[in-house]
C-alpha positions in Angstrom: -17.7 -41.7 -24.2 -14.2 -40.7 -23.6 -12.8 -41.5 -20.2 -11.7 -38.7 -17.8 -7.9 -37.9 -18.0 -6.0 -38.3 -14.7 -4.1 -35.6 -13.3 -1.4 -36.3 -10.7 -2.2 -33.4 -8.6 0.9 -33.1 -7.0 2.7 -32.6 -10.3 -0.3 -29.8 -10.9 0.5 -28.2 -8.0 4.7 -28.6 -8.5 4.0 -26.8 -12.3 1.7 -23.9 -10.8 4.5 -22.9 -8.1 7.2 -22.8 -11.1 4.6 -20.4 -12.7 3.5 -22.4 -15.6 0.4 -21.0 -17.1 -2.4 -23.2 -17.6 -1.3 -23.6 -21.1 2.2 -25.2 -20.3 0.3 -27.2 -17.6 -2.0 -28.6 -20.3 1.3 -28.6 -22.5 3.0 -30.9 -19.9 0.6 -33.3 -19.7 -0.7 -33.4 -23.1 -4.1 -32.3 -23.0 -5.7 -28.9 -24.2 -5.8 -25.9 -22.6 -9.4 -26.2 -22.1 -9.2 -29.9 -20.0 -7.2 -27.8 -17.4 -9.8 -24.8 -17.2 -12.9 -27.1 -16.8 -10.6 -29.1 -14.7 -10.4 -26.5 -12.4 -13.9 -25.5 -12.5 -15.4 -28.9 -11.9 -12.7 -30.8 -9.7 -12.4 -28.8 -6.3 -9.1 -31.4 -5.9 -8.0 -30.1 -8.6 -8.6 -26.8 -8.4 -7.0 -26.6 -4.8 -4.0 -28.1 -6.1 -3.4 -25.4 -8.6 -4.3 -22.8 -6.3 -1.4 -24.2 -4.0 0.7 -24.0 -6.7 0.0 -20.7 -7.4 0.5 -19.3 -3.6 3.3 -21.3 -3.2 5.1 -20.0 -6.5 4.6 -16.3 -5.6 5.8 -17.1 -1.4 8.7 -17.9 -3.5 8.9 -15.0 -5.6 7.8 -12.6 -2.7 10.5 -13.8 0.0 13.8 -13.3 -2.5 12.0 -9.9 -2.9 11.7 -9.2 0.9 15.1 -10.7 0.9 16.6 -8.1 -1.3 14.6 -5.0 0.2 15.8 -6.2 3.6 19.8 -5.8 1.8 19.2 -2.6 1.1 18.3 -3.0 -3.0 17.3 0.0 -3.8 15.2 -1.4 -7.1 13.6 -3.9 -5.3 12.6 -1.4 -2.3 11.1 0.9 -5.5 9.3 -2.0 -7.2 8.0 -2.9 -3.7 6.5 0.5 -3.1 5.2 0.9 -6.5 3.6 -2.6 -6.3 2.0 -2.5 -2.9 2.5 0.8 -1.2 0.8 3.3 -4.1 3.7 4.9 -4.8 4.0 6.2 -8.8 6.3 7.9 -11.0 5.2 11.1 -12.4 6.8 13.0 -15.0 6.6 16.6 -14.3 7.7 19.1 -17.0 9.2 22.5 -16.5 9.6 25.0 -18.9 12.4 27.4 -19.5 12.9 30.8 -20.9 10.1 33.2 -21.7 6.4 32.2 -21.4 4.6 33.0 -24.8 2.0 36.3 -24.4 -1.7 34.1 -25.3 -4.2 36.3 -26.5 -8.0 35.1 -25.3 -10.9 35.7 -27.3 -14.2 35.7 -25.8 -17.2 34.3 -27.4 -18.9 38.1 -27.9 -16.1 38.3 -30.3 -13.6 40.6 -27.6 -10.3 40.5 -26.9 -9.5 40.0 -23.5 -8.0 42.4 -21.2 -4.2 43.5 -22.1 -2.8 42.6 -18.7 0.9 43.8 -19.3 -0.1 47.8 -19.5 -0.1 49.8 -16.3 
């Protein structure tokens, strides 16, 4: 039986804060992908330690945004918005010049109404 790899957790946690995926994790310490997933799953240490990582990486992240919203960056205060606010683009199209006349027909084979006579 193979033994159980050893993980320095703290190194875990270092690599999820830099925003490795799991993959580079595994990449890093030479072990497959699937070691860190059932790593995670079965080793609440471990587990924690990435989650740690994770929080910590996107504190990071989330203060140099807050950082440039609070200095007035017009992009970051738009992502912001978009990201946690609701806001959303929409794309609104506006025609110009002459609508064209539509003719209806009606399933008992009619024409509709001529609405421009009268």
């Amino acid at each position: 039986m193979a033994s159980k790899f050893e993980f320095d957790l703290n190194l875990v946690e270092q690599y999820a804060s830099e925003g490795l995926t799991e993959e580079q994790i595994a990449q890093c310490f030479g072990v497959s992908r699937s070691t860190i997933t059932h790593r995670k799953a079965d080793d609440s240490a471990f587990s924690a330690a990435y989650k740690r990582g994770q929080a910590a990486g996107i504190q990071k992240v989330t203060n140099a945004l807050m950082n440039q919203v609070a200095n007035g960056n017009t992009t970051a205060m738009i992502f912001f918005l978009k990201s946690r606010a609701g806001w959303k683009e929409t794309n609104v199209q506006q025609f110009e010049g002459d609508a064209p006349v539509l003719k209806v027909v009606f399933p008992d084979g009619k024409n509709s109404p001529d609405t421009t006579e009268g």
